[in-house]
N, C-alpha and C positions, 0 to 999 in steps of 0.2 A: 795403202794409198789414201791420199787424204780426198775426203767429199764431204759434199756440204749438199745438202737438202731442203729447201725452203716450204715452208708450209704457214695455213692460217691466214692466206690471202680471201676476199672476198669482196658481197659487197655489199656496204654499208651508205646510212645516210647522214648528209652534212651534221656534225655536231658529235657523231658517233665513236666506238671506237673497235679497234680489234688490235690483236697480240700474233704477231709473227712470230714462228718459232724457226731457228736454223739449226739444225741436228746435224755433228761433227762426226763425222768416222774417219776409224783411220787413226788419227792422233788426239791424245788429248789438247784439251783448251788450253792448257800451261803453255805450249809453243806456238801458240799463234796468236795475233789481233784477229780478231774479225768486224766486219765491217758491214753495213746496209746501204745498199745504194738503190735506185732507184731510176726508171728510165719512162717518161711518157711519151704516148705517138705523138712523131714528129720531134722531139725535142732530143738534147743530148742527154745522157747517163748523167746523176748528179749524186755527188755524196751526202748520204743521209744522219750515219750515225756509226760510230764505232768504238770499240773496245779494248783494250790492252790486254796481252796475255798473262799478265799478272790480275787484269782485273782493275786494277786500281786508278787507268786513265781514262775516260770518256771523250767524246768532242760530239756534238750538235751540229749541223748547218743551223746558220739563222733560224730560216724560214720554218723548221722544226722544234725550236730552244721551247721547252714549258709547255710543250704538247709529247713530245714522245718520249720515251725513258729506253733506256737498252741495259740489259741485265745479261748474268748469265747464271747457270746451272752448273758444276762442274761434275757435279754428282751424274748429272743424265748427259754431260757432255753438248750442252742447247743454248745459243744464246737466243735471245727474245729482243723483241722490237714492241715495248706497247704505245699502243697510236691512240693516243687523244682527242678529242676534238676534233676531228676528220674534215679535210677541207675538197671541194672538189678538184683545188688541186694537186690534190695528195694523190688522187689518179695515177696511178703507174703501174709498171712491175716492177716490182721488188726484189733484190737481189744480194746475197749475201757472198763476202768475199774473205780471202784469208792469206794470210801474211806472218811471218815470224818477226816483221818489220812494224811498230805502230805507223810509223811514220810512212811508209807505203802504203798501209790502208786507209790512212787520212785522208792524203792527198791523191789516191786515187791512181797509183802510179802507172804508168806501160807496164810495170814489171808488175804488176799484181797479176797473178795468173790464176789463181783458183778459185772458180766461181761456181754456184750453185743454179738451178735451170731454173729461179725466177717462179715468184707465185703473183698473180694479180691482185693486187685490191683498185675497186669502184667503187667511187663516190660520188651517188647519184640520189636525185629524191623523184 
């Protein structure tokens, strides 16, 4: 059964940075996108960053492009979220999701289903 695990949330100050890890069980990284999304109180879930299960495509939100990079691990089965430059409103939880579809993890589809229970990062001085 496929899970996803988010970890590496915290809380950090403006300018700062931190590394999300999302640990895959269940299947390897070969069959699925995964993907980072991200949710602050009050507002709606936005997509963050995601990955091709080859590895080989990425996509950025704007409002992320030259601050965060997403990597993966295939060896430990992890992809990674590193955050750059840390804005306050990068404030959210964090959440990783997965897809054998890139294009359902891009865009954030209805049909994405597999999600992991979300770690917090704050960005506060």
């Amino acid at each position: 059964q496929l899970q996803l695990v988010e970890s590496g949330g915290g809380l950090v100050q403006p300018g700062g940075s931190l590394k999300l890890s999302c640990t895959v069980t269940g299947f390897t990284l070969d069959y699925f996108a995964i993907g980072w999304f991200r949710q602050a109180p009050g507002k709606e879930r936005e997509g963050v960053s995601c990955i091709s299960s080859s590895g080989s495509k990425t996509h950025y939100a704007n409002s992320v492009k030259g601050r965060f990079t997403i990597s993966r691990d295939e060896a430990k089965n992890i992809v990674y979220l590193q955050m750059n430059n840390l804005q306050f409103e990068d404030t959210a939880v964090y959440y990783c999701a997965a897809d054998p579809d890139f294009e359902t993890v891009r865009t954030g589809s209805q049909y994405l289903t597999v999600w992991g229970q979300g770690t917090l990062v704050t960005v506060s001085s």
